[in-house]
C-alpha positions in Angstrom: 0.0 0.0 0.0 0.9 4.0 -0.5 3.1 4.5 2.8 0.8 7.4 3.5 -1.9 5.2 3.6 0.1 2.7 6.0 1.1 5.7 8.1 -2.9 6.5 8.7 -3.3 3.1 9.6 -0.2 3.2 11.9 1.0 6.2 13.1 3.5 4.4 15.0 5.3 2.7 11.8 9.0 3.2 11.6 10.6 3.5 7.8 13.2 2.1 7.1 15.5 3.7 4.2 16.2 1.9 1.5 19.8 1.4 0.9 20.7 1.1 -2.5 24.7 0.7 -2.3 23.8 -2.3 0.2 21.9 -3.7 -2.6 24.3 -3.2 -5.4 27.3 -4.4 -3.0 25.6 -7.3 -2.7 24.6 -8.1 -6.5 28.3 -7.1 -7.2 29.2 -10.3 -4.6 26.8 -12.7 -6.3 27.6 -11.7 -9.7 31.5 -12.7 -8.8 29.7 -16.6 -7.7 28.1 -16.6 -11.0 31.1 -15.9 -13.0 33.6 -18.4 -11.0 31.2 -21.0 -13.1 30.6 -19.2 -16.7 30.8 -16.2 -18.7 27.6 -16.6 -20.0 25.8 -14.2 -17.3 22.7 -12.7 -18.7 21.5 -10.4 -15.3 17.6 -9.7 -15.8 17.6 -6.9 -12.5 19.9 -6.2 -9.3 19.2 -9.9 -7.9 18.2 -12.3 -11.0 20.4 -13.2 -14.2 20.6 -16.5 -16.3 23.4 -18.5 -16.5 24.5 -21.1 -19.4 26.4 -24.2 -17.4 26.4 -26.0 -20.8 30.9 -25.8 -21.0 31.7 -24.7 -17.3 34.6 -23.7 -16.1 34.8 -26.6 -13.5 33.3 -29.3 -16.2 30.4 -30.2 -13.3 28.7 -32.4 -15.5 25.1 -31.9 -13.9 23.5 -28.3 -13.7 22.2 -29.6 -10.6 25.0 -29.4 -8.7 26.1 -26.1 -9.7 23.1 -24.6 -8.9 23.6 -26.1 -5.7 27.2 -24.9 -5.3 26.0 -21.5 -6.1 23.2 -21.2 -3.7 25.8 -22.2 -0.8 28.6 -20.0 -2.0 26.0 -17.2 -2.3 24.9 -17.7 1.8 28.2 -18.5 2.7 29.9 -14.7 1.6 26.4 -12.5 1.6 24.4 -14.2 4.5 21.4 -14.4 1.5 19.3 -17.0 0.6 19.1 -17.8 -3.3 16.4 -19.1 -5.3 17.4 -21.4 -8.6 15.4 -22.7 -11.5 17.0 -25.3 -13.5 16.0 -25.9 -17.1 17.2 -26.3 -20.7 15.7 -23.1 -22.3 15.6 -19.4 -20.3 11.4 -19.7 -20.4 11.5 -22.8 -18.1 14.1 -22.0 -16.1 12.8 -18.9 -15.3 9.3 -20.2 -14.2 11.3 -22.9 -12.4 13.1 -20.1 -10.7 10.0 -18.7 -9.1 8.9 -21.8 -7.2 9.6 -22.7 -3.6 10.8 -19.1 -3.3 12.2 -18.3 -0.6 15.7 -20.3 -1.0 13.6 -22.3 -3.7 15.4 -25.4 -6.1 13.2 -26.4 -9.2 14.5 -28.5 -11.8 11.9 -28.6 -14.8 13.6 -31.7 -17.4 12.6 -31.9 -20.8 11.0 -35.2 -20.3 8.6 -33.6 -17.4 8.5 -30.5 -19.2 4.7 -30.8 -21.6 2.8 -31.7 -19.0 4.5 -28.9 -16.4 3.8 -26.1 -19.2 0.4 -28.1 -19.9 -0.7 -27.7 -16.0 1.0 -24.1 -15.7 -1.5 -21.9 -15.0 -1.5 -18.7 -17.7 -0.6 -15.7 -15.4 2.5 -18.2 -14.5 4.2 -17.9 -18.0 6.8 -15.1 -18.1 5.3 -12.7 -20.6 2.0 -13.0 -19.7 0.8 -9.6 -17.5 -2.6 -9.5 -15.7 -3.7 -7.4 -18.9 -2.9 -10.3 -21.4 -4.1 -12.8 -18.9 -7.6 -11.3 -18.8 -7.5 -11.2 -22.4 -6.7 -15.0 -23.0 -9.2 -16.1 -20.0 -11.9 -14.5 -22.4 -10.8 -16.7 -25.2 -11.2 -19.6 -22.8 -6.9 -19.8 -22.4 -6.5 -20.3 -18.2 -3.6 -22.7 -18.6 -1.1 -24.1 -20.8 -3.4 -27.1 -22.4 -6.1 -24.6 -23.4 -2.8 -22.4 -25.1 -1.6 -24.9 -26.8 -4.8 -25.8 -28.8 -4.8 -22.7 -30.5 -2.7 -22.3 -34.0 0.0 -19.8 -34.7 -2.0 -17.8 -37.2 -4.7 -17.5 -34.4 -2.4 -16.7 -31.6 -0.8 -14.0 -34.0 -4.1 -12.3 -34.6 -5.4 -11.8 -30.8 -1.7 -11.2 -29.6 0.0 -9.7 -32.7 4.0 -10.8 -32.7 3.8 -12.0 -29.0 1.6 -14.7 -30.5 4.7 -16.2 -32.0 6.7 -16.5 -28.6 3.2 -17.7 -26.4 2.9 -20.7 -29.2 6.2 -22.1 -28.8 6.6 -21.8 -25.2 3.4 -23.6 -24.9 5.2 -26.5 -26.9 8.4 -25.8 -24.5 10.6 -24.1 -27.2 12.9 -21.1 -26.3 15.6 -20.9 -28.3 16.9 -17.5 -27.2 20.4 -17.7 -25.9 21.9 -16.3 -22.7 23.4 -13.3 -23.6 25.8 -11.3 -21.2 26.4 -8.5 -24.3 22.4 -7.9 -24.6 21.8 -5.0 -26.7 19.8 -2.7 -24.4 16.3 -1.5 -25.7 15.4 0.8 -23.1 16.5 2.7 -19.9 14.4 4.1 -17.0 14.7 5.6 -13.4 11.4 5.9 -11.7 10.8 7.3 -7.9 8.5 6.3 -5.4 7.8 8.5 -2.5 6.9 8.2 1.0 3.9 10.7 1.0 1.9 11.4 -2.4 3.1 14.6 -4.1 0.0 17.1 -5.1 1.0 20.1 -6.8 2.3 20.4 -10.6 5.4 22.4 -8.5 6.8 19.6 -6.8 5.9 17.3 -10.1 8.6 19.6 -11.7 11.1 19.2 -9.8 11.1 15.5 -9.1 10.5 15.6 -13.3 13.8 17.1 -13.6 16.0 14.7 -10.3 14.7 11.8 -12.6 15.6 13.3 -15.6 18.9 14.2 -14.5 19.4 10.6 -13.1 18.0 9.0 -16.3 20.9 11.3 -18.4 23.6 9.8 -16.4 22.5 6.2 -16.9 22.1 6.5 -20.7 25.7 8.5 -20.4 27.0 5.3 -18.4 25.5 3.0 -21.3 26.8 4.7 -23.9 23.9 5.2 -26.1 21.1 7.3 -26.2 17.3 6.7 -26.8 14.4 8.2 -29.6 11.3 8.2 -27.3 10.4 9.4 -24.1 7.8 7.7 -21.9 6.9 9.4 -18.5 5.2 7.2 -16.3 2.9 8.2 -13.1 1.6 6.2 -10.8 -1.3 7.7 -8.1 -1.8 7.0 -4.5 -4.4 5.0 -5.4 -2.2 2.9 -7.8 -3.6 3.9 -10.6 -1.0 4.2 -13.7 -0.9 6.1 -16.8 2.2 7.0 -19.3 2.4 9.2 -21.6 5.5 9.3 -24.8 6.3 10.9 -27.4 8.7 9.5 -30.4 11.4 11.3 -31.9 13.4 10.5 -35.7 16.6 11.1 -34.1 18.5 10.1 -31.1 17.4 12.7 -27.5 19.6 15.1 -26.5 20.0 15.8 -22.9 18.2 18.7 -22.9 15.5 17.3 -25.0 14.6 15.0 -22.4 14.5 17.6 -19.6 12.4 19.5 -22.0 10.2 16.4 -23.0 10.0 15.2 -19.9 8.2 18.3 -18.5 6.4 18.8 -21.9 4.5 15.2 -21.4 3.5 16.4 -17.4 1.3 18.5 -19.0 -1.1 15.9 -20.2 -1.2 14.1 -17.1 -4.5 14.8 -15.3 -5.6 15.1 -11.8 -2.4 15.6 -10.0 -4.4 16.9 -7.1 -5.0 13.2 -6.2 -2.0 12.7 -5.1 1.1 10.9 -6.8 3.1 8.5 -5.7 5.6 7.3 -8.4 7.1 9.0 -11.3 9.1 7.6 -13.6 10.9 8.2 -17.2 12.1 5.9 -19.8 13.9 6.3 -23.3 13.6 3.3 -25.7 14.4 2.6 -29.4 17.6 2.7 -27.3 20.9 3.1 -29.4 24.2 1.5 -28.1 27.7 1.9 -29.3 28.7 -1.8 -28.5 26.3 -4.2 -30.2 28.3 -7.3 -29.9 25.9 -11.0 -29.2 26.8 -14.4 -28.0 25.6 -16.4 -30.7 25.1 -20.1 -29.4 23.5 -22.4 -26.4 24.8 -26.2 -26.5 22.9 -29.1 -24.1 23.6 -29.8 -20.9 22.9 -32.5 -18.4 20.7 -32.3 -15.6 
């Protein structure tokens, strides 16, 4: 809930503050564990990544055991638990991943894996948000069964391209690799804030603190983007974005500028906001090398 809201309910609550350098200390720590195993280090956010065991550098033969390994090295030098999914494409593993959370172990094998994806429940398969989900529950799709009944022209039509991807992970196929050089698409820095902000004033300035954070992350990345997406989120967690799309590449100062130009479409501000957030995509990077290749591994 909004922490204003919690502080109504509680007056006594005590906040903690978050502590981001904590955080990335730590994901710097588990990063180093991944990489005593493979190169092939794909990070998704701060605390997940895939990993490609397939050639090792220990030559463990079973991905079992490495995951293993991994989850004790990561307890024994951070004090964290670790969750790990185990799998021989990046769809199952991640789904795997999610189970028995906290300090889960899932090992999905291809010979278990049709009737697994068959029994998953739809708002289970990565990809699938609670706006696509109510969409396939009204074409009768609440699991994987029902999913995989449907053709690829038909998936196509309802979904558009994501049709393509929902059809072959219903059958179990992912052949995307694990990339550690992933071209980036998009970069964001959002805000959430301890009590709602309610005038267009303060809106401004926390506009342009994002803004200026956002610059320095695309700076760091070495690219730059040719849209602009502001996103708000109100106390009562309802969201809207607005963007605007550019031919070229955003300056610095275009962003600043766009940023505050898009504020101006957002209504009722008086209800009090309680995220703001910016995001450049059709993102251009300087280094666009890929990992091309995956090989099998044994469980």
């Amino acid at each position: 809930m909004p922490s204003s809201i919690a502080y109504r309910k509680c007056p006594h609550i005590i906040f903690v503050k978050p502590r981001f350098e904590a955080y990335k200390e730590a994901s710097k720590q588990i990063r180093e564990v991944f990489e005593e195993y493979t190169n092939l280090v794909e990070p998704l956010s701060l605390d997940e990544a895939y990993l490609d065991v397939t050639e090792n550098k220990f030559n463990i033969e079973f991905a079992m055991d490495i995951a293993t390994e991994i989850k004790e090295k990561i307890k024994a030098r951070t004090n964290l638990t670790a969750s790990a999914g185990i799998s021989y494409n990046k769809f199952l593993a991640k789904i795997a991943s999610d189970y028995n959370k906290p300090d889960g172990f899932y090992v999905i094998t291809p010979k278990m894996a049709p009737l697994f994806i068959e029994k998953l429940p739809i708002e289970k398969f990565f990809g699938v948000g609670k706006v696509t989900a109510k969409k396939m529950h009204s074409k009768g799709i609440f699991n994987g069964k029902n999913l995989k009944q449907h053709s690829i022209a038909t998936l196509t039509r309802w979904f558009g391209k994501s049709g393509n991807y929902y059809y072959n992970v219903a059958r179990g196929i992912d052949n995307r690799n694990v990339n550690p050089t992933r071209i980036r698409k998009s970069l964001g820095a959002e805000r959430t804030y301890e009590f709602d902000i309610n005038t267009k004033e303060a809106m401004i300035a926390n506009i342009e603190h994002i803004a200026e954070i956002l610059i320095k992350r695309i700076e760091k990345a070495g690219g730059a983007g040719k849209s602009l997406t502001l996103k708000i989120k109100y106390g009562d967690f309802q969201q809207i974005t607005r963007s605007k799309t550019f031919t070229e590449t955003l300056t610095n100062q275009q962003i600043k500028n766009v940023g505050l130009e898009l504020l101006e479409a957002i209504p009722d501000i008086e209800k009090g906001i309680r995220l703001i957030g910016l995001q450049t995509a059709n993102f251009e990077q300087e280094n666009k090398d890929i990992f091309l290749g995956q090989l099998e591994f044994e469980f």
